[in-house]
C-alpha positions as CSV (number, residue, x, y, z in Angstrom):
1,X,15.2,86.4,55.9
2,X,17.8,88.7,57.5
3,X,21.0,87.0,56.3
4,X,19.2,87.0,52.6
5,X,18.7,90.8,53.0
6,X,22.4,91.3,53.4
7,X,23.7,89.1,51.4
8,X,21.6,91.6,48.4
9,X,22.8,94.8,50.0
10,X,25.4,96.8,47.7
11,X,28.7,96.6,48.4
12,X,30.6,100.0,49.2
13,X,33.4,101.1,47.0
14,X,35.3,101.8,50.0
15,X,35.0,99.3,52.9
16,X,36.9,101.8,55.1
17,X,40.5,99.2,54.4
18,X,43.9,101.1,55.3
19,X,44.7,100.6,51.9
20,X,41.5,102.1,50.5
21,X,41.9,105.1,53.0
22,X,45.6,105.7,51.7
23,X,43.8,105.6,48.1
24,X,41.1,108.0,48.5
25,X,43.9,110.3,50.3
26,X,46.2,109.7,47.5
27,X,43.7,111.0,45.0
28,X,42.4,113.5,46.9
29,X,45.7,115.0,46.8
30,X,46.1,114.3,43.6
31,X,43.2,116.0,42.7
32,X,43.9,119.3,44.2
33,X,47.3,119.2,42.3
34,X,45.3,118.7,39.0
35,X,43.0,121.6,39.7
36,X,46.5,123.9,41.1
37,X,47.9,122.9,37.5
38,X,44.2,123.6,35.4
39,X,44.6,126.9,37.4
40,X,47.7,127.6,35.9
41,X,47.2,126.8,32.7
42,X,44.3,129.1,32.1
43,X,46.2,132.2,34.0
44,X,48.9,131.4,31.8
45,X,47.4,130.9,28.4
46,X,45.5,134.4,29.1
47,X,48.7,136.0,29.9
48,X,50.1,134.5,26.7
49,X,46.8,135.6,24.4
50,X,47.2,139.1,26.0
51,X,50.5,139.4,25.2
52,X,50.5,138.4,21.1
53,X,47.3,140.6,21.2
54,X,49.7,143.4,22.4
55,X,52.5,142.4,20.4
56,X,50.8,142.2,17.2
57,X,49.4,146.1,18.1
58,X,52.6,147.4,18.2
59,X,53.8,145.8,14.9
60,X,50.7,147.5,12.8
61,X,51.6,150.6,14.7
62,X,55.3,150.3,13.6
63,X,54.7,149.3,10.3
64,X,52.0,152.1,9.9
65,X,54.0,154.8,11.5
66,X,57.2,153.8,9.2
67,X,54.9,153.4,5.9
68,X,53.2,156.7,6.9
69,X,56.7,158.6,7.5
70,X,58.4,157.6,4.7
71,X,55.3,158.4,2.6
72,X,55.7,162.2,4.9
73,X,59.4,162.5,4.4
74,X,59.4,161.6,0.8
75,X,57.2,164.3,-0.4
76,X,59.0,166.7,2.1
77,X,62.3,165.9,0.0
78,X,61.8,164.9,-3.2
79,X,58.3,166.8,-4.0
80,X,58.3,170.4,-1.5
81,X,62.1,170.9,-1.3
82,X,62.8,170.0,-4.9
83,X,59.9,172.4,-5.8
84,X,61.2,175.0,-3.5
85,X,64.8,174.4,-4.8
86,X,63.5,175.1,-8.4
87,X,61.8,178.4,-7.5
88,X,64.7,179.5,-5.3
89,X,66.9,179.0,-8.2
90,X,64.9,180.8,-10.6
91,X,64.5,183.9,-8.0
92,X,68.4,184.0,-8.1
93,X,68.4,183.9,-11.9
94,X,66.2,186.7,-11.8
95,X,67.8,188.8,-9.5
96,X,70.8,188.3,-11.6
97,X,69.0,189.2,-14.7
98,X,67.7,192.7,-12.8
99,X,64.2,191.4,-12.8
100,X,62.9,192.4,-9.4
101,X,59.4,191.5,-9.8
102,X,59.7,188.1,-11.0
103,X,62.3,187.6,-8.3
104,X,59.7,188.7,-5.7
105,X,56.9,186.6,-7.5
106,X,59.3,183.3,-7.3
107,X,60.3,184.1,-3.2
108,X,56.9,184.2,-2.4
109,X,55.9,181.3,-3.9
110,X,59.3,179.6,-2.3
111,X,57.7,181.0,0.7
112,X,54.6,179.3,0.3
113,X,55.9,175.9,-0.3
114,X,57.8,176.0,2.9
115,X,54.5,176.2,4.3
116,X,53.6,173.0,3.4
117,X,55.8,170.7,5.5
118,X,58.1,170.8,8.2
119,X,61.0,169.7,6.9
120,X,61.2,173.6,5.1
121,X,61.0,175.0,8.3
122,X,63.2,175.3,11.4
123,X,64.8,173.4,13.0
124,X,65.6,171.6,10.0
125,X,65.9,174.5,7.6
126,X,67.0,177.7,7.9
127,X,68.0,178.7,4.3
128,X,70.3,181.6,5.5
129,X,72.8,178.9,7.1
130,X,72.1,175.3,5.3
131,X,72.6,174.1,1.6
132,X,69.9,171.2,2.6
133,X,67.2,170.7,5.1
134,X,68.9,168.0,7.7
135,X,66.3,165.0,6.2
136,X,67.8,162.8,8.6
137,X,66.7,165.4,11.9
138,X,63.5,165.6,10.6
139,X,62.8,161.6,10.1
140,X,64.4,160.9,13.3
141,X,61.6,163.3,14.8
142,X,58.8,161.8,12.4
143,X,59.2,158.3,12.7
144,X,62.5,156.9,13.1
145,X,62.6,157.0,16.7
146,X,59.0,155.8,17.4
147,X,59.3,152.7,15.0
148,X,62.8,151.6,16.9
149,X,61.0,151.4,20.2
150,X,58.0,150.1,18.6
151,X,59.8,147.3,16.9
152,X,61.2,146.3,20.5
153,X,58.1,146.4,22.0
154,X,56.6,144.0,19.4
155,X,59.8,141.6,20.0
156,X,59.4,142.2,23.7
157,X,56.1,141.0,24.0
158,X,56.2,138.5,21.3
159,X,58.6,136.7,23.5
160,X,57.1,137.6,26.8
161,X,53.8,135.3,25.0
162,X,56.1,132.9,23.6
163,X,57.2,132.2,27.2
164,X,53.7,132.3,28.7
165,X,52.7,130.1,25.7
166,X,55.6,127.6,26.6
167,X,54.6,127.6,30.4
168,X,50.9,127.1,29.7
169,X,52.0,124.1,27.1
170,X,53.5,122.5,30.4
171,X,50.9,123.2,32.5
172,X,48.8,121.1,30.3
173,X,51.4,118.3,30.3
174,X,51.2,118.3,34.1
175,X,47.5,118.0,33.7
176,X,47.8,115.2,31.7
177,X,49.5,113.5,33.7
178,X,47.9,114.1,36.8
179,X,44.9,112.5,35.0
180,X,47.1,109.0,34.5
181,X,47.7,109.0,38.1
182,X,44.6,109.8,39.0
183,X,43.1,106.4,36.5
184,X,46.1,104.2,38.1
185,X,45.6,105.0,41.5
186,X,41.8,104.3,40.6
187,X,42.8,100.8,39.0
188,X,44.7,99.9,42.3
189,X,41.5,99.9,44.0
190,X,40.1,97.0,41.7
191,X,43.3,94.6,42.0
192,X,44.7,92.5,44.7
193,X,48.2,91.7,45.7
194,X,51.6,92.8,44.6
195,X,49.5,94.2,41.6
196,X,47.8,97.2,43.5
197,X,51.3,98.0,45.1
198,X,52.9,98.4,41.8
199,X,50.6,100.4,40.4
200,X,50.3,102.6,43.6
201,X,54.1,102.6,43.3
202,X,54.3,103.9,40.0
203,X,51.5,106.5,40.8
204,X,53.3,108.1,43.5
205,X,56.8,108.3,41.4
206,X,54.8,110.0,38.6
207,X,53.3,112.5,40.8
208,X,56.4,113.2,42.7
209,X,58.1,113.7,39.3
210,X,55.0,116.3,38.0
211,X,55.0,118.2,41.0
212,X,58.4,119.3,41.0
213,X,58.2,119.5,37.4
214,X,55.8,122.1,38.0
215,X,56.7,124.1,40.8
216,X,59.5,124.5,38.1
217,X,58.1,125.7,35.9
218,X,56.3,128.1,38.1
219,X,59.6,129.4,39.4
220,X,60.7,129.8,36.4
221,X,60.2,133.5,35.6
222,X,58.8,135.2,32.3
223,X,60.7,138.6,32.3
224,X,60.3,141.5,29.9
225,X,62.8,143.9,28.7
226,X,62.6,147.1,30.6
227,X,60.7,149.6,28.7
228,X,63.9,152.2,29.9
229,X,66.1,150.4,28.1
230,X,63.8,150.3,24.9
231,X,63.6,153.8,24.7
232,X,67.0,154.0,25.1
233,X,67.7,151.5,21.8
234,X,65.2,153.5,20.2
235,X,67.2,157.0,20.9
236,X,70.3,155.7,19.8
237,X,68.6,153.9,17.0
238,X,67.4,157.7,15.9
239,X,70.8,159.2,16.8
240,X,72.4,156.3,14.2
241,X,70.0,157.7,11.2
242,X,71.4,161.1,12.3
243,X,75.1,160.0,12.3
244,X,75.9,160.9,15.8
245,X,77.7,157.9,16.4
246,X,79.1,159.0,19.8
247,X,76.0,160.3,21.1
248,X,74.2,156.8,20.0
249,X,77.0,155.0,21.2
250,X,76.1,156.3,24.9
251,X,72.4,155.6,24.1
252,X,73.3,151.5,23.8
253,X,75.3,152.0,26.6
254,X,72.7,152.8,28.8
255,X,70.4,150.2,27.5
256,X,72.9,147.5,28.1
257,X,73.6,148.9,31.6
258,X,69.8,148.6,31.9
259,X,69.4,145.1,29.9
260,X,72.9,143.6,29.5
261,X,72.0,140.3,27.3
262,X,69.7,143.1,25.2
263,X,71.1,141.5,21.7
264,X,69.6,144.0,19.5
265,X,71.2,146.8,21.5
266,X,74.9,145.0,21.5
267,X,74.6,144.7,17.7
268,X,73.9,148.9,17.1
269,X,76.5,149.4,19.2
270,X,79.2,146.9,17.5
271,X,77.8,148.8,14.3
272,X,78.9,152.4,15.9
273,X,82.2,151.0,17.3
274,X,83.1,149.8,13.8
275,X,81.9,153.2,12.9
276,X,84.0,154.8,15.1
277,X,87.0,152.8,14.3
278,X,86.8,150.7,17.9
279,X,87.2,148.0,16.2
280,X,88.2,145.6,19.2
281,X,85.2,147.0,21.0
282,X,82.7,146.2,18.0
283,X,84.5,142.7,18.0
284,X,83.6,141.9,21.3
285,X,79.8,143.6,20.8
286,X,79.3,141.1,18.0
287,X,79.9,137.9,19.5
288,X,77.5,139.1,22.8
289,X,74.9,140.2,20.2
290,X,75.7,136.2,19.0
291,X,75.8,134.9,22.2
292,X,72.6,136.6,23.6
293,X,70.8,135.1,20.3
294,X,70.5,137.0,17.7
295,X,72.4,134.5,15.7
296,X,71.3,135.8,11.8
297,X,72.5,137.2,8.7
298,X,73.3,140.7,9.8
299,X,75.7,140.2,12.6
300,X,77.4,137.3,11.1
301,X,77.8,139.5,7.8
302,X,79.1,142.5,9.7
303,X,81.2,140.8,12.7
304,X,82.9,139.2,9.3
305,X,83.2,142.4,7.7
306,X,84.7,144.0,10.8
307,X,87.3,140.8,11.0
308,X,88.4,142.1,7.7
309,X,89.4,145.3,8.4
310,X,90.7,144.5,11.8
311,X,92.9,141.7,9.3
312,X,91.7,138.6,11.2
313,X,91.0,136.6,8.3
314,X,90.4,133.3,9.7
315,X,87.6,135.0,11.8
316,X,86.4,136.9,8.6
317,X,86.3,133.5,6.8
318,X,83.9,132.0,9.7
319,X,81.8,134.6,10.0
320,X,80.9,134.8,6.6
321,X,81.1,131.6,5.8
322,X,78.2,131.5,8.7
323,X,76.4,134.1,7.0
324,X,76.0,132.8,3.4
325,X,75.0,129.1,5.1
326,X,72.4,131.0,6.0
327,X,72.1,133.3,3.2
328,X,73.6,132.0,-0.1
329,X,72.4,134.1,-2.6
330,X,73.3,137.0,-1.3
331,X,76.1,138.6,-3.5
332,X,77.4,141.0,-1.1
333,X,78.3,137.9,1.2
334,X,80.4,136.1,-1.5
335,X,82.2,139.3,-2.5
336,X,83.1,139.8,1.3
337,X,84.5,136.7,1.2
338,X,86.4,136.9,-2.2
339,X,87.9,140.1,-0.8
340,X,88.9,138.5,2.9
341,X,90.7,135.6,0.4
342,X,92.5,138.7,-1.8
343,X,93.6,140.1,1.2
344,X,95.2,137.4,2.8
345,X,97.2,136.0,0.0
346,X,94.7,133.3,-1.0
347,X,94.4,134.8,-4.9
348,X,93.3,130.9,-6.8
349,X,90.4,131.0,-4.1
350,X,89.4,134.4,-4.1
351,X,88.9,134.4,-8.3
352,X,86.8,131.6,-8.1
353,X,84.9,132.9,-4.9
354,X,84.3,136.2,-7.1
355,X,83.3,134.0,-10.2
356,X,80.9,132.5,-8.3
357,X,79.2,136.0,-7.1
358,X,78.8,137.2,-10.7
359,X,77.2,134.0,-11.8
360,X,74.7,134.5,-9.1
361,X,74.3,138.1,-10.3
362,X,73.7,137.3,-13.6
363,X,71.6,134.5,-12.3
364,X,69.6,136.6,-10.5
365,X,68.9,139.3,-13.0
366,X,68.0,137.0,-16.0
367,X,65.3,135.7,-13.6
368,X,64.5,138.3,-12.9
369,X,63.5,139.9,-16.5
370,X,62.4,136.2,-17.4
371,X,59.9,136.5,-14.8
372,X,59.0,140.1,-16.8
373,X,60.3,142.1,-13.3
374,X,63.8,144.1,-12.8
375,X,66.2,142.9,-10.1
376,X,66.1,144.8,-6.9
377,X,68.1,147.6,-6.7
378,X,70.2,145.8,-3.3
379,X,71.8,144.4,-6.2
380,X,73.3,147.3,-8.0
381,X,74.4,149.0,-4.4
382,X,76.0,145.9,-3.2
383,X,77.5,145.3,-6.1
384,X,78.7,149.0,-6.4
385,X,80.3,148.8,-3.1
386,X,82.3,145.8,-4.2
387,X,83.8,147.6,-7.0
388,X,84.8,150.3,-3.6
389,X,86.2,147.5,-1.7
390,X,88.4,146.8,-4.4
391,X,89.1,150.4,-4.8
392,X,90.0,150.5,-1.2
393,X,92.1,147.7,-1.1
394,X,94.2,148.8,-4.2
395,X,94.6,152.0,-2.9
396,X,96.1,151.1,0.5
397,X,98.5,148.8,-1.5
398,X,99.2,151.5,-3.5
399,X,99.1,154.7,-1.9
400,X,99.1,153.8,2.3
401,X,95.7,154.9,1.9
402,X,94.0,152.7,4.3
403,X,90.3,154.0,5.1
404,X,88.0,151.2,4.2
405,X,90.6,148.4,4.1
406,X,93.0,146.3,6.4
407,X,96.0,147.9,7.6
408,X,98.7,147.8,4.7
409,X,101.0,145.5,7.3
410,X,97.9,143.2,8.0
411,X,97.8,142.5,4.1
412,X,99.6,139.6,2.3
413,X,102.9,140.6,0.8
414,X,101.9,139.6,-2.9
415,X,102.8,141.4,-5.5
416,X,99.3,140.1,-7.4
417,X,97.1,141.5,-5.2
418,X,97.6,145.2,-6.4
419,X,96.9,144.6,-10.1
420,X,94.2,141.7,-9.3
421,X,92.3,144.1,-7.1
422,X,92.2,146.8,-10.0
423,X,91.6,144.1,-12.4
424,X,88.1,142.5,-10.5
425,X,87.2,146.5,-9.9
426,X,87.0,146.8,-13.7
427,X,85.4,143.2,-14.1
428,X,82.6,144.4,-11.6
429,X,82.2,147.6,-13.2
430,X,81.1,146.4,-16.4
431,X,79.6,143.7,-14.9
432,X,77.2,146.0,-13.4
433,X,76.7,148.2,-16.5
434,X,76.1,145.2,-18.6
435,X,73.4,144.1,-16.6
436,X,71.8,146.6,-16.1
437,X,71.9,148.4,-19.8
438,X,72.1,144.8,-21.7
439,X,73.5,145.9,-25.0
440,X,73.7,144.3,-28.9
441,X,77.2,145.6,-30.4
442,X,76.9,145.1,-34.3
443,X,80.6,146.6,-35.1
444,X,82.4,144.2,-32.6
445,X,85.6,145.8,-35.1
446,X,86.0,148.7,-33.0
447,X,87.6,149.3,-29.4
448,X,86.5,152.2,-28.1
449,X,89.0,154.3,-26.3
450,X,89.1,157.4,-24.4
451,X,92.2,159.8,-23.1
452,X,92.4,161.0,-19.6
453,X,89.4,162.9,-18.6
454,X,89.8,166.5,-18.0
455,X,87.1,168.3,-15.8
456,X,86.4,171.9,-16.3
457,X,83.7,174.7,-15.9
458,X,82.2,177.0,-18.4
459,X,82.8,180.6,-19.4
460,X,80.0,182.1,-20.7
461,X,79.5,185.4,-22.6
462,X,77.0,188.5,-21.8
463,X,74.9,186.6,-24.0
464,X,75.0,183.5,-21.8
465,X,76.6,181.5,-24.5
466,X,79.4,179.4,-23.6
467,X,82.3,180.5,-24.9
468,X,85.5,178.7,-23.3
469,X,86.5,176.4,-20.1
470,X,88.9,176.6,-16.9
471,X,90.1,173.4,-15.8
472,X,89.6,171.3,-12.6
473,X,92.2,170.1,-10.1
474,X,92.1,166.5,-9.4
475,X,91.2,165.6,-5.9
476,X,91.0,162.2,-4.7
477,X,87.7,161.1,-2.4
478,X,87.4,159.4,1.2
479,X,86.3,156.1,0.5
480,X,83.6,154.1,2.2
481,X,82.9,150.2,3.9
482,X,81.2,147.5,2.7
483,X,78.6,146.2,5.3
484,X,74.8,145.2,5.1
485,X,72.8,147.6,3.8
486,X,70.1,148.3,6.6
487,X,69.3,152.0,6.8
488,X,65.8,153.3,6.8
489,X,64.8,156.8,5.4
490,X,64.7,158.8,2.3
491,X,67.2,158.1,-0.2
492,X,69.2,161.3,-0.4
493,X,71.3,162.6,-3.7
494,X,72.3,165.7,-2.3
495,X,74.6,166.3,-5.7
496,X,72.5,169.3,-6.3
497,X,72.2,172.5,-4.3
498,X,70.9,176.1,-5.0
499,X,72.8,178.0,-6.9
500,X,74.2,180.8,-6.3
501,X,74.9,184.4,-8.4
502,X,78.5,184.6,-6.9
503,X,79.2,181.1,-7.4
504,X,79.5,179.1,-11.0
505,X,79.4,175.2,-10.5
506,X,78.3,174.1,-13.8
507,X,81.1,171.1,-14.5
508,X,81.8,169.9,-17.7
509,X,83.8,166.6,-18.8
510,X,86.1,166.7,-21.8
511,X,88.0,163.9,-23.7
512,X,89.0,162.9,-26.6
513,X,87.8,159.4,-28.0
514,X,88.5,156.7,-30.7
515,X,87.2,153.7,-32.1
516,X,83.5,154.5,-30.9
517,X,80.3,153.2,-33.2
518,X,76.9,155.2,-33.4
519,X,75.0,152.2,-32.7
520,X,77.0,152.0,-29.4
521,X,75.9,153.1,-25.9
522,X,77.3,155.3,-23.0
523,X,77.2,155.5,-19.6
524,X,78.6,158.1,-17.4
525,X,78.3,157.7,-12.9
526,X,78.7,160.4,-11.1
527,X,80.2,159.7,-7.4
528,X,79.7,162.0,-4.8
529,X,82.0,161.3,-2.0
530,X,81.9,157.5,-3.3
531,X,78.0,157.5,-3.2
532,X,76.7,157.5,-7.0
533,X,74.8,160.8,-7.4
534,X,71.9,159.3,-9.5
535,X,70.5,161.6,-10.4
536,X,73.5,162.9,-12.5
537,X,73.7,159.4,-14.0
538,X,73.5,159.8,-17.9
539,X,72.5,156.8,-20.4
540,X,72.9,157.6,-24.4
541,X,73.1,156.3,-27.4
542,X,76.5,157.3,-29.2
543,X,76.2,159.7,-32.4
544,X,79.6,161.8,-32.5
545,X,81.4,159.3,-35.1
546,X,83.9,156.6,-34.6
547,X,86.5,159.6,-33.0
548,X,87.2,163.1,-32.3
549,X,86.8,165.5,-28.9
550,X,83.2,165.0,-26.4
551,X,81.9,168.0,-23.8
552,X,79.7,166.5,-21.5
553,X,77.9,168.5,-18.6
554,X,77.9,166.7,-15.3
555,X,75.2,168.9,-14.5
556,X,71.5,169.2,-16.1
557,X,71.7,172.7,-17.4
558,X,72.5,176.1,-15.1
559,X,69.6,176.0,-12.9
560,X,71.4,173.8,-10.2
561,X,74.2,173.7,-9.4
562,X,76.9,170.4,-7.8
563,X,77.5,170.9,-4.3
564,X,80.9,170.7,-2.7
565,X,82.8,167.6,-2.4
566,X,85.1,164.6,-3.9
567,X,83.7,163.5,-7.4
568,X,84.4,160.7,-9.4
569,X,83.0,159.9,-13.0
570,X,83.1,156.6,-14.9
571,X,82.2,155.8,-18.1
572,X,81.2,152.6,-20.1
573,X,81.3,152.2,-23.0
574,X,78.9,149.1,-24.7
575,X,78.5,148.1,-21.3
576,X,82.6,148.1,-20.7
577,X,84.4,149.8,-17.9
578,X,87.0,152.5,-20.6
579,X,88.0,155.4,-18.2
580,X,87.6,157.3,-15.1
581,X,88.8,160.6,-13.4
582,X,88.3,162.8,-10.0
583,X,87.8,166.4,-9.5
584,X,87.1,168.3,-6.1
585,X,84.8,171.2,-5.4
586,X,85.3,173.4,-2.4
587,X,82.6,174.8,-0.1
């Protein structure tokens, strides 16, 4: 009866065996690492979660702070001051016309518009002292400033829960496999022989191989860019939009002393040491801001643009070549490229690099109006400031003028270059007008020509009738560079400023023409210190015959006035780039 009774009594799963005992300590261990790792884990993935929540607040903050100050600054320039600009105007034509009460009537409503936004108001007006309100100050107050450091913060803590994301990805790895160890230490226990060693074998190599694993991933550590140094990107970021290049210059210093592998920070300050003419400094800056990670369009497209004008072509060449792998239709890239390949000497290739960017310019813009929209107006600005890099490089051939170009000693000695420069300016000229004002010519017979422009303002009679003209000198204009177009802010056409009873600035172009048709259309551009002053832009239809003399006022009517500076006008004629001409006007 006894030995029946034990012969039905259970078996234990653990007889107490030194191998069983090694098991269950084995597991146990095993265990506690499993839970160390779940522990992990879940601090981690809440660390990550809090993290995108944050960085997700700051990017509606910066986008609503930017979308709300632009939507600010644009009604402080283009609706109050324009509205104060008229009335101020009209108080000087009074007072000049002896009408004292309608002068006083227009002041106080001037007055009252200042009123209605800062921008009127000091410190960024003070209308005894200033021909504009500094728009630049006044966004740099409103918004610029706060959006740069909000930007960062978003980036910041986008990474900082990309990283807590990645370490709570591992963590779950590690769980994982703590789990198979856990079911192969378990199967040991139900095999005999050399079987049970191998798997117990295996076991412990895996959990070795987690554990370190782990405790390096927890020593790895998750840092976040010091909020000093963010502030300190987002003053020079504000001191940029204001053009204190110097002043922001020292700002990205003292971010990078802060943060030295901040790649955002090295590229703004390549930017000012190109602007600044370091360009060795900005050289250097751009491969860091490459080498820290910002590997994108922008730096490769303005380290290549920098290569340029420093006259390191086979650099230029990379870079760009870089920038359009990643970019290839963007137009601005293959004209950068076209004008590297002028530079150096390599004419064949730089005329079919530049046919290539106007087929994708004329690609782009029939698709666009296929697609019943107009292109974006990038388009017409880059390819504006390709016709100036051509103007640039001409002119250093030409006239040792270097600004905006490689040294004249770091250019190929080809006689071509000059003339093929001057020639692809034209091409791109009329490339642009074309596109933009796509015309029908019925007379193709006729070639229309104009004489040298002569520039001249108006003498007017006590009546105010205009009566007669003194001539313009000729004055040539600073020229610009051709980089990415990234600036935030109100566009600005500061062409216009009050006027003024002791001052006359009404400009008027005269010329004498031939072989014109009255179906055909003009097109005058007005540069302002080699920035189109659109607002002066005028589009017609022709209807002053096939020849004779033109007037044409540069500026609509007497109640403004042009503001001091180097102008340029060009006209087109059907679309076709016919003449241009300069004239300067003093402070």
């Amino acid at each position: 009866m006894m030995t029946q009774e034990k012969k039905n009594k259970a078996k234990p799963w653990f007889t107490g065996e030194p191998f069983e005992q090694m098991i269950g300590l084995l597991i146990a261990i095993v265990t506690v690492l499993a839970a160390v790792s779940g522990y992990l884990q879940v601090g981690a993935d809440g660390l990550s979660a809090k993290a995108y929540n944050d960085s997700q607040q700051f990017a509606l903050q910066a986008i609503g702070g930017r979308a709300r100050g632009e939507i600010l600054a644009g009604y402080a320039w283009s609706d109050a001051y324009r509205t104060w600009l008229a009335l101020d105007t009209q108080a000087v034509l009074s007072k000049n016309e002896g009408d004292d009460a309608t002068e006083d009537r227009y002041l106080t409503a001037r007055e009252r518009i200042a009123t209605l936004t800062p921008l009127l108001q000091p410190p960024y007006f003070d209308d005894s002292t200033q021909e504009h309100p500094n728009l630049r100050a006044y966004e740099s107050d409103l918004y610029i400033l706060d959006t740069a450091v909000l930007k960062e913060q978003f980036l910041n803590t986008d990474a900082v829960g990309a990283a807590w994301g990645e370490k709570s990805g591992k963590y779950v790895v590690h769980l994982t496999l703590y789990t198979v160890v856990l079911f192969l230490f378990s199967l040991a226990l139900t095999v005999a022989g050399r079987v049970r060693w191998l798997f117990v074998i295996l076991s412990s190599l895996m959990t070795v191989a987690t554990t370190i694993w782990m405790i390096n991933v927890i020593l790895q550590p998750v840092t976040a860019m010091p909020q000093a140094a963010i502030h300190a990107y987002g003053t020079g970021m504000a001191l940029v939009h204001q053009q204190g290049y110097e002043q922001a210059q020292k700002a990205f210093d003292e971010a990078l002393t802060i943060a030295p592998d901040f790649a955002n920070a090295l590229y703004e300050r390549a930017n000012v040491n190109h602007l600044l003419g370091q360009y060795e400094q900005a050289a250097a800056d751009y491969q860091a801001a490459l080498d820290a990670g910002r590997v994108d369009v922008n730096v490769l497209w303005n380290a290549g643009w920098n290569a340029y004008i420093m006259g390191d072509y086979p650099r230029s060449f990379a870079y760009t070549a870089d920038a359009l792998a990643q970019s290839p239709g963007q137009i601005a890239l293959h004209f950068n490229l076209a004008l590297a390949q002028l530079a150096s000497g390599q004419l064949d290739d730089a005329a079919a690099t530049y046919a290539s960017g106007i087929d994708l310019a004329e690609d782009q813009v029939s698709t666009a109006r296929a697609e019943g929209k107009e292109p974006p107006a990038s388009l017409w600005w880059y390819m504006d400031a390709a016709v100036l890099d051509l103007r640039n490089l001409y002119k250093c051939l030409e006239s040792d003028e270097c600004a905006g170009s490689p040294a004249k000693t770091a250019i190929a000695v080809a006689p071509q270059i000059s003339p093929t420069a001057l020639d692809l300016q034209h091409t791109l000229q009329s490339l642009a007008v074309s596109l933009e004002y796509p015309i029908q010519v019925t007379d193709a017979e006729l070639k229309p020509q104009m004489e040298a422009l002569a520039f001249a303002t108006g003498i007017y009679d006590a009546a105010g009738t205009l009566v007669s003209y003194v001539p313009l000198g000729e004055s040539a204009a600073p020229l610009r560079f051709g980089m990415v177009q990234e600036g935030q802010g109100v566009s600005q056409d500061t062409s216009m400023v009050r006027a003024d009873s002791a001052v006359n600035r009404d400009v008027f172009v005269n010329f004498r023409y031939a072989g014109m048709a009255n179906d055909g259309v003009i097109v005058m551009k007005v540069y302002l210190n080699d920035r189109e002053a659109s607002g002066l832009r005028l589009v017609l239809p022709w209807t002053l015959g096939e020849s004779g003399d033109a007037s044409l006022p540069l500026s609509p009517g007497r109640t403004f006035t042009l503001a001091p500076g180097d102008y340029r006008v060009d006209f087109f004629v059907n679309g076709q780039f016919i003449q241009t001409g300069t004239f300067k006007i003093n402070a």
